[in-house]
Backbone as CSV, one residue per row, in Angstrom:
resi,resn,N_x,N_y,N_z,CA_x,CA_y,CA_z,C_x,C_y,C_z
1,UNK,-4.545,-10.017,72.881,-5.599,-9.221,72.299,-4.997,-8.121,71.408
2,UNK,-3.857,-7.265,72.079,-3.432,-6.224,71.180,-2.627,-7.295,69.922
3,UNK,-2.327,-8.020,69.957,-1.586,-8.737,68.449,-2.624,-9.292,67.990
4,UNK,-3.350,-9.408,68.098,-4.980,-9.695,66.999,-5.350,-8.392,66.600
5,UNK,-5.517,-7.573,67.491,-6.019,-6.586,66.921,-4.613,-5.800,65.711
6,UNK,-3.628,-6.119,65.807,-2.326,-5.346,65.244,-2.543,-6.193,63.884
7,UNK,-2.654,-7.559,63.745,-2.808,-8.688,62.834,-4.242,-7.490,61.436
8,UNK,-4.873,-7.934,62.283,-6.157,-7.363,61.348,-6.109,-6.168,61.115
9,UNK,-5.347,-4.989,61.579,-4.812,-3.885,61.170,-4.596,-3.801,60.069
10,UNK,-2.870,-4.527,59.781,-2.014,-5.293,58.629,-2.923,-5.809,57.629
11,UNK,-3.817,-6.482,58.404,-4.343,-7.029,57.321,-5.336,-6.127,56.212
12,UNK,-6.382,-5.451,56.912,-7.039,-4.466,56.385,-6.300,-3.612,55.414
13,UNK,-5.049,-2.590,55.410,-4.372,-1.760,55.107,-3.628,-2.554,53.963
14,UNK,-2.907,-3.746,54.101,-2.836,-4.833,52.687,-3.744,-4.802,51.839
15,UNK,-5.073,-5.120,52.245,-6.284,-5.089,51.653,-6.237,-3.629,50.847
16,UNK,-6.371,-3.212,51.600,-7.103,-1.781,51.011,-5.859,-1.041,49.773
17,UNK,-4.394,-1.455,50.443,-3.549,-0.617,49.675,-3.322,-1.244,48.433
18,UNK,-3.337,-2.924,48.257,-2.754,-3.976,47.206,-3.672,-3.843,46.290
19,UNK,-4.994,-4.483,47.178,-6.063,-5.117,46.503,-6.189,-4.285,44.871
20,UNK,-6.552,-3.387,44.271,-6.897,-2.766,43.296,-5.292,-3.391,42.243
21,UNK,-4.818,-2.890,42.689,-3.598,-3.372,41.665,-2.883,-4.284,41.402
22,UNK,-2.692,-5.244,42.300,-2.740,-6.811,42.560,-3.262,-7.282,41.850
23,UNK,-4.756,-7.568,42.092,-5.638,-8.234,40.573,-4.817,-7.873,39.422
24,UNK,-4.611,-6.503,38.872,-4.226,-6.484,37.733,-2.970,-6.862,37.141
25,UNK,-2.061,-7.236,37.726,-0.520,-7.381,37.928,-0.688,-8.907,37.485
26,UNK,-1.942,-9.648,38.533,-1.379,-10.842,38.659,-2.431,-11.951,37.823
27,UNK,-3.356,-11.328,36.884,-3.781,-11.342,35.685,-2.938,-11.390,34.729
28,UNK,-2.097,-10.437,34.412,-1.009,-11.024,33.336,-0.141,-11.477,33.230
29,UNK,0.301,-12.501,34.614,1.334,-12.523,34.568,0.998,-14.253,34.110
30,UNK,2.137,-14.812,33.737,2.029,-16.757,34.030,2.371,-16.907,35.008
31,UNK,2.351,-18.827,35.443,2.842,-19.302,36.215,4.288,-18.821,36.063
32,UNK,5.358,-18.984,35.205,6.394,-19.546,34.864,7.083,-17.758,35.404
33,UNK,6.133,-16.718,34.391,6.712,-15.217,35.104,6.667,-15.015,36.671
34,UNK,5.708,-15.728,37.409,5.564,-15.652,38.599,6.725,-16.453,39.771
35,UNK,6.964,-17.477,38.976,8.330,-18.172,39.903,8.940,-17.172,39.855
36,UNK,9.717,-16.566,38.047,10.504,-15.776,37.972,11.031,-14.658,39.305
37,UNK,9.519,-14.101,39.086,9.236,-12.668,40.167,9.773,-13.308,41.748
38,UNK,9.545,-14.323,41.896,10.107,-14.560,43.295,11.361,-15.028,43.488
39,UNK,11.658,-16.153,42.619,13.316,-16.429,42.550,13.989,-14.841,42.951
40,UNK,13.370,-14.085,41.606,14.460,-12.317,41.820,14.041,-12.073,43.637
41,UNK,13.049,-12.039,43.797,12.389,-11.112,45.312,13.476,-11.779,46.142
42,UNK,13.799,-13.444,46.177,14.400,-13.899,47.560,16.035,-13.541,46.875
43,UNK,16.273,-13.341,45.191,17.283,-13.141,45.609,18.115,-11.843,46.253
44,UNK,17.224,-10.838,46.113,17.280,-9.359,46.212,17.705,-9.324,48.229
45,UNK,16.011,-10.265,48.732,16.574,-10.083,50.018,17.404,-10.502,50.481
46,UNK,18.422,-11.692,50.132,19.325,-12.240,50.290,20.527,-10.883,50.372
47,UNK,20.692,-10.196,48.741,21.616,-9.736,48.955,21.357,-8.729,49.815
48,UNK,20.221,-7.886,50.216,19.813,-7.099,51.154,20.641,-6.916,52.567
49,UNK,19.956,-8.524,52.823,20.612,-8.912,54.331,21.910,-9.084,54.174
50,UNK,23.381,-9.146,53.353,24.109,-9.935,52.828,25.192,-8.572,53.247
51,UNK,24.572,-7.597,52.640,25.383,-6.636,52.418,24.755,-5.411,53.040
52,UNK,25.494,-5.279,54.420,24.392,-4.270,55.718,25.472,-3.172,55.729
53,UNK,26.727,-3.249,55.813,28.057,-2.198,55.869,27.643,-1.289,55.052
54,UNK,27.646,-1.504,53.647,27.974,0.310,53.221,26.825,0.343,51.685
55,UNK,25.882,1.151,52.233,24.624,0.932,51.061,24.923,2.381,50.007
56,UNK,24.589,2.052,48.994,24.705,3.651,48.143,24.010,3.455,47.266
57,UNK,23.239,4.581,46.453,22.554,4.901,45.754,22.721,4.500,44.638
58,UNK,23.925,5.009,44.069,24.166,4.631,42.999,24.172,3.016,42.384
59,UNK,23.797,2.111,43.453,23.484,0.689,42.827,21.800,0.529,42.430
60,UNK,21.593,1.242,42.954,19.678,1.608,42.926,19.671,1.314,41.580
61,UNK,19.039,0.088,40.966,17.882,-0.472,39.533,16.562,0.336,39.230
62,UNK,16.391,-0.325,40.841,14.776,0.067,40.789,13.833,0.293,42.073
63,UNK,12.770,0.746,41.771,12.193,1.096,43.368,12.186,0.452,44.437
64,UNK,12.555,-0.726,43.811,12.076,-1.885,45.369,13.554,-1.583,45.928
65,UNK,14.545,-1.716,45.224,16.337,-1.833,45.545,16.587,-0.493,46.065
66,UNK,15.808,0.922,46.103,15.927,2.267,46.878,14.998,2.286,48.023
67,UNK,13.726,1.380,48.022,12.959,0.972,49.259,13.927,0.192,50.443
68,UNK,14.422,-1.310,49.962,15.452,-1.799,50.776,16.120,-1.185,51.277
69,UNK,16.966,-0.339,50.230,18.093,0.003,51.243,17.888,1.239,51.865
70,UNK,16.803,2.144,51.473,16.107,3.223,52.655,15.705,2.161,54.146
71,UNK,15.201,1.073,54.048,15.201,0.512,54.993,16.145,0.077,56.035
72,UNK,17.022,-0.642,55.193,18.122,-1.079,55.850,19.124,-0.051,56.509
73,UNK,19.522,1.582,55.569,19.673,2.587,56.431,19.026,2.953,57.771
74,UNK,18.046,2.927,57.520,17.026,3.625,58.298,16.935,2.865,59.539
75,UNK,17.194,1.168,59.989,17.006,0.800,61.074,17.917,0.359,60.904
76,UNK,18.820,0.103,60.642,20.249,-0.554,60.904,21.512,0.673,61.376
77,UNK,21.696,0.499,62.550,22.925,1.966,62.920,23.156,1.693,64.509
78,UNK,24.578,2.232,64.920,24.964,2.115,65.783,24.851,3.797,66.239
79,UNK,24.448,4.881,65.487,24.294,6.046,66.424,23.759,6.667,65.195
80,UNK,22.767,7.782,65.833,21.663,8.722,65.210,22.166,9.196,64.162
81,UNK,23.595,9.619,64.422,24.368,10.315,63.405,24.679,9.629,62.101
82,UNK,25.015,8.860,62.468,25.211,7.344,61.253,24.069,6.995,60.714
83,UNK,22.975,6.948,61.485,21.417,6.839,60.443,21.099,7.439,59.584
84,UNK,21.810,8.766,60.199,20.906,9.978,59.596,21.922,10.387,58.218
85,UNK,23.054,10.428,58.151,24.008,10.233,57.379,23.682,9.215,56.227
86,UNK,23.654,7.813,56.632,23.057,6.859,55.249,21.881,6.875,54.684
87,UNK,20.566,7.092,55.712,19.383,7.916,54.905,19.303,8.418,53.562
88,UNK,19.769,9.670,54.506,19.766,10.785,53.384,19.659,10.988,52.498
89,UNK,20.729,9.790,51.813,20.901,9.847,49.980,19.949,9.031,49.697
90,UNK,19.273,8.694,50.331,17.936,7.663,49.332,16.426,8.291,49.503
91,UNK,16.536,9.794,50.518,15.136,10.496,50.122,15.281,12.246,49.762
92,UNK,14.057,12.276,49.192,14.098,13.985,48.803,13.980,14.453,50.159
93,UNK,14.150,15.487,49.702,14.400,16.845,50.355,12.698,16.945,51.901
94,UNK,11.780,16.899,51.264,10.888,16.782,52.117,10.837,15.531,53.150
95,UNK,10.998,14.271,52.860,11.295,13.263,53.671,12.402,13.002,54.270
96,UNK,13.352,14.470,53.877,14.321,14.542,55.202,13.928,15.270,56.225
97,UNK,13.140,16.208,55.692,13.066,17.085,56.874,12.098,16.276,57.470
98,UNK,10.976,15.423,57.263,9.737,14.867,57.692,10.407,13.607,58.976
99,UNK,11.830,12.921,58.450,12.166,12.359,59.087,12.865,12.532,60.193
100,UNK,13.516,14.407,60.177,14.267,14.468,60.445,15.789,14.604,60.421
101,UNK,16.617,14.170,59.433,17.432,13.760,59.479,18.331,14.238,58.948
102,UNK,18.993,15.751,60.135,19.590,15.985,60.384,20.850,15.914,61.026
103,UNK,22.039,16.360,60.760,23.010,16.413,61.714,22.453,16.889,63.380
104,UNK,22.928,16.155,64.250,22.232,15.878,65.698,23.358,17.254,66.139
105,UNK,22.938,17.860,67.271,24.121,18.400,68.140,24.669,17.839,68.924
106,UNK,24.005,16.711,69.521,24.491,15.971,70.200,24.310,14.576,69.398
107,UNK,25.569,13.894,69.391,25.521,12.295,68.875,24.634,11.383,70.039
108,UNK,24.090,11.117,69.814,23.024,10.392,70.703,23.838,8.685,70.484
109,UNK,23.785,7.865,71.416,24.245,6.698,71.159,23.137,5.514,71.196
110,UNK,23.170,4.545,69.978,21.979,3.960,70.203,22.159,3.151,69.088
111,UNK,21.313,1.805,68.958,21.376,1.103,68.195,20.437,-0.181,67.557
112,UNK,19.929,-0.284,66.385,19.287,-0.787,66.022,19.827,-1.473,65.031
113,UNK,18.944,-2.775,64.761,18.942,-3.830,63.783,17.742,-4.575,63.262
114,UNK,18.055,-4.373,61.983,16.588,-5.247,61.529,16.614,-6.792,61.929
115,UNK,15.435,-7.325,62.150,15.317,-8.734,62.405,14.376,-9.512,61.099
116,UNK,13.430,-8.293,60.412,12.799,-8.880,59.330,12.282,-7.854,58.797
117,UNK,12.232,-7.876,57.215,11.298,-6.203,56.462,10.580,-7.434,55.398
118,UNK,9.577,-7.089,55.133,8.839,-7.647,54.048,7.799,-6.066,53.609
119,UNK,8.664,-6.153,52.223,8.178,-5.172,51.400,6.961,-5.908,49.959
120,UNK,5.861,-4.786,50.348,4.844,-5.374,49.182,4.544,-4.327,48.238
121,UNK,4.247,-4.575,46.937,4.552,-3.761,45.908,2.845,-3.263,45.702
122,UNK,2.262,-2.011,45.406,0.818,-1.711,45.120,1.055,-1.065,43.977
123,UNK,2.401,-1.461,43.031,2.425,-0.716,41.897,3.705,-0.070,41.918
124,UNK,4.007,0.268,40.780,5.654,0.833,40.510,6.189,1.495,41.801
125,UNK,5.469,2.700,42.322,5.717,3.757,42.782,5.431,3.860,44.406
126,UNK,4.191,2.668,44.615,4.056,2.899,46.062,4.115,1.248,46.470
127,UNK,4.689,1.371,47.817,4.884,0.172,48.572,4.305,0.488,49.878
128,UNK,4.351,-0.747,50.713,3.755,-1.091,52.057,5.133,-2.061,52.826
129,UNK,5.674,-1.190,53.815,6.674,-2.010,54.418,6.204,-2.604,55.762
130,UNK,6.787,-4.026,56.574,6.579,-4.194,57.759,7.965,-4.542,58.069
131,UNK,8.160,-4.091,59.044,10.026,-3.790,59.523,9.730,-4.504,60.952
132,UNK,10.065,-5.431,61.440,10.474,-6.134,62.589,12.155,-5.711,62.812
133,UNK,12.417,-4.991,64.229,13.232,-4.891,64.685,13.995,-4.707,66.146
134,UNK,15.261,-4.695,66.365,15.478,-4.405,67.849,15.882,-2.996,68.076
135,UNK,15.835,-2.349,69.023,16.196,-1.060,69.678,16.967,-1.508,70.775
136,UNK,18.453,-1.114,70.547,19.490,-0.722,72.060,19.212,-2.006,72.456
137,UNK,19.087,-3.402,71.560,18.676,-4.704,72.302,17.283,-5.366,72.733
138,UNK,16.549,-4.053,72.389,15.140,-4.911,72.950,14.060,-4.988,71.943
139,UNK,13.656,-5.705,71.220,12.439,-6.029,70.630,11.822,-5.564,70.398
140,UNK,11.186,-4.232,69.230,10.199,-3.312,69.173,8.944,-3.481,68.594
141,UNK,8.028,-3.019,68.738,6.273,-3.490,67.968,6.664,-3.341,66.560
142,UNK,6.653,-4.266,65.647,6.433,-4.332,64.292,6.043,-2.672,63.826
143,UNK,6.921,-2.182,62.719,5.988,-1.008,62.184,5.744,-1.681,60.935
144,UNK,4.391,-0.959,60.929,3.995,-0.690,59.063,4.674,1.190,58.728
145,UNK,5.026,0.600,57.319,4.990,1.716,56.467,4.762,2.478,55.373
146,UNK,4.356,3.216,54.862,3.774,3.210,53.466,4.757,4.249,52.779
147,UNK,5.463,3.704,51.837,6.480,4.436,51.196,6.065,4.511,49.608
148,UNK,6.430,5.534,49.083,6.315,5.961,47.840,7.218,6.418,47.092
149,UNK,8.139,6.158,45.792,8.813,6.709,45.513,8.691,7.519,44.161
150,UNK,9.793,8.337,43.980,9.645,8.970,42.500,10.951,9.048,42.035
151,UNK,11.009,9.396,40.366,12.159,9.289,39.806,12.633,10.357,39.493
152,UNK,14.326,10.944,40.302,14.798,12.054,40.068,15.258,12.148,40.008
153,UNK,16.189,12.592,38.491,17.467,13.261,37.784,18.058,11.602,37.477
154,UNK,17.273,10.853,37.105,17.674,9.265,36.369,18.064,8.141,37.669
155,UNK,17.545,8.938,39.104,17.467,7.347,40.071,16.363,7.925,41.331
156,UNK,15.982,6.758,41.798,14.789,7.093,42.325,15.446,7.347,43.958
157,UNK,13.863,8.282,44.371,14.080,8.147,45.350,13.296,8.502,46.812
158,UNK,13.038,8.671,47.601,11.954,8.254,48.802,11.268,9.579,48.704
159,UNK,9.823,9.309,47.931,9.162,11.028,48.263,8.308,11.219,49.249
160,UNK,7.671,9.939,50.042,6.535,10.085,50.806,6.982,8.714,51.721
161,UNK,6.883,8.881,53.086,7.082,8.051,53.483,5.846,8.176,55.509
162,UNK,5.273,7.467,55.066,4.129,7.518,56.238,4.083,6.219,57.212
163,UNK,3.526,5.932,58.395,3.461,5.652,59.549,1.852,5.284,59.701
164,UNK,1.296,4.755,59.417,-0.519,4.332,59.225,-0.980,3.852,60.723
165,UNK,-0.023,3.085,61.627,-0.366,2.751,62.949,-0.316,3.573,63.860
166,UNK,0.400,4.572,63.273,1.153,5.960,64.270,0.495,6.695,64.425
167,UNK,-0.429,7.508,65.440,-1.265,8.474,64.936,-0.477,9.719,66.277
């Protein structure tokens, strides 16, 4: 019952966040631009998953490639300190403090790994993430996320980043 009800959650919040800009995106695009767009998407996650060791900013193109690898920081780490450390450089100043992500006083030991992220685009600037992952080994409830970015000093980077299931 609670994964039906979590399903139609997702689903609603897709709805509501895509729908308006979707139509318009996918109105101009062709068939032939549309393979395009996905050939790039699987090859992006490929290299995503490919390359988990050492993420940096400075490879950042474009919003989706500072979304990823805010992701892949963000749940991929063997201790708080190390999260909070690779973060960092991929959000402003407010979505550090919002996240947290600070130097710890105490190194906390702990560890996470992504098992799946599927990122959806509602337009240049804002996305909708769902992050399947493990905690310290065990299996955690799917999050949604709603991330937004902006462009600063010539590379982008995480200005808003929200929690919609989380209350």
């Amino acid at each position: 019952m609670k994964k039906r009800i979590f399903i139609v959650i997702i689903v609603v919040l897709s709805i509501v966040f895509f729908l308006p800009k979707s139509n318009q995106n996918n109105r101009s695009k062709t068939s032939s631009e549309k393979k395009e767009d996905a050939t790039a998407q699987s090859a992006v996650k490929e290299e995503t998953s490919a390359s988990s060791s050492e993420i940096s900013l400075e490879d950042t193109l474009d919003p989706k490639e500072t979304i990823d690898k805010f992701l892949e920081s963000y749940y991929n780490y063997s201790s708080e300190t190390e999260r909070n450390q690779a973060t960092r450089e991929f959000c402003n100043e407010a979505v550090q403090k919002k996240l947290h992500l600070v130097k710890p006083e105490k190194d906390i030991k702990m560890s996470s790994s992504i098992t799946s992220t599927d990122v959806y685009s509602g337009g240049k600037y804002d996305y909708l993430a769902l992050v399947s992952y493990t905690l310290n080994d065990n299996k955690v409830t799917p999050q949604v996320l709603k991330i937004s970015v902006q462009e600063e000093e010539g590379k982008y980077l995480i200005s808003a980043v929200d929690f919609p299931l989380m209350n």
